[in-house]
N, C-alpha and C positions, 0 to 999 in steps of 0.2 A: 399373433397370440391374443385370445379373447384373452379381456379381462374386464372387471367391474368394481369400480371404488364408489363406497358413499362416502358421505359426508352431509354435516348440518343437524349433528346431532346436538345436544347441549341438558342443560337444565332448564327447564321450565314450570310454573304456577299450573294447579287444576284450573282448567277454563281456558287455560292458555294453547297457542299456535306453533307451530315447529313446522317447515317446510325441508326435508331431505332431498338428496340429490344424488343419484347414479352417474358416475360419468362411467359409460360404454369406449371402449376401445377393443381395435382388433377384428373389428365388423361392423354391420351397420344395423341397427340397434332395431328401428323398423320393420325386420323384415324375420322379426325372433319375439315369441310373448317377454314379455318380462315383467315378476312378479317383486310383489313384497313380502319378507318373512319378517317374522319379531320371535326372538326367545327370550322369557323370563328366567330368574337364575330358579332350577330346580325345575322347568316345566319345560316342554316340549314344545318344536319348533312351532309353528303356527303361521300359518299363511294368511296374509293379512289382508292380498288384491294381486288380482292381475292382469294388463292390458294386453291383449291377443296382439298380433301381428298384423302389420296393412291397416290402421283405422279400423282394425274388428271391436268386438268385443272389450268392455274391463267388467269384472267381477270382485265383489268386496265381501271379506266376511262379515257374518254378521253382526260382530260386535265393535264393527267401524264402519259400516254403513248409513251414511249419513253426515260422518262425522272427517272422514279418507279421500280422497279422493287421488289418483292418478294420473298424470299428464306427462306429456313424451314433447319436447325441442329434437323432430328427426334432424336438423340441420344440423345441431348441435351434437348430436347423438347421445340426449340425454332423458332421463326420464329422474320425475320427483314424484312425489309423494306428501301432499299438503295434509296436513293434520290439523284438524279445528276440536275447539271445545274438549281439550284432553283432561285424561284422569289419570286417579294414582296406574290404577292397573295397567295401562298403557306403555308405563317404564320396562322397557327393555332393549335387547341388544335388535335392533334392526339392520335385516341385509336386501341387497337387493340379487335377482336371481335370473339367467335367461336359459331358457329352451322351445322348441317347438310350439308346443300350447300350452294353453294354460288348463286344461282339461285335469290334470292330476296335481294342481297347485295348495288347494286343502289338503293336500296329506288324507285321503279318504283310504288310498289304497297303500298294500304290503306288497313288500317282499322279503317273506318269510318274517321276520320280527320286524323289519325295520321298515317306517312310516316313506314310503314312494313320490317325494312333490313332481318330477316330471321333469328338473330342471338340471340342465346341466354344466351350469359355470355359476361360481356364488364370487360374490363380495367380500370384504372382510369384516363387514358390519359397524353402525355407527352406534352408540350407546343414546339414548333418551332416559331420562328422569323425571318424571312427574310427583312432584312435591313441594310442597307451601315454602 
């Protein structure tokens, strides 16, 4: 049975660092892209990074590039999500996500109304707080 738990979420200071954490179970985590989403309360999901399968590829959006970065313990079967220099905006519910590729991870495409990321097993998401 896939499944995917975060954790490491918390409150934290503008400027400040938060490191989350996927644990993978159920498969082996490596050989599946696995993304990060965040949702604010009232906005839409958003895709935040995603590292491809087999040491490919990771992709960041733009408004955390720079700032995100993603790293995978295959041993562990774990994959995080280091966050530096955070802001208000940044607060939200963050999940982490796997499927095939990461190719439809920004949400660019539909089906019919609804926003398409590519992914097919989610997390239950950990909450972030960015606030003095």
């Amino acid at each position: 049975q896939v499944q995917l738990a975060e954790s490491g979420g918390g409150l934290v200071q503008p400027g400040g660092s938060l490191r989350l954490s996927c644990a993978a179970s159920g498969f082996s985590s490596e050989n599946y892209a696995i993304a990060w989403f965040r949702q604010a309360p009232g906005k839409e999901r958003q895709g935040v990074g995603c590292s491809s399968s087999n040491e490919g590829s990771t992709y960041y959006a733009d408004s955390v590039k720079g700032r995100f970065t993603i790293a995978r313990d295959n041993v562990k079967n774990m994959v995080y999500l280091q966050m530096n220099s955070l802001e208000p905006d940044d607060t939200a519910v963050y999940y982490c996500a796997t499927g095939e590729t990461c190719t439809y991870y920004s949400g660019s495409l539909y089906h019919g109304s609804t926003r398409y990321y590519g992914m097919d097993y989610w997390g239950k998401g950990t909450l972030v707080t960015v606030s003095p």
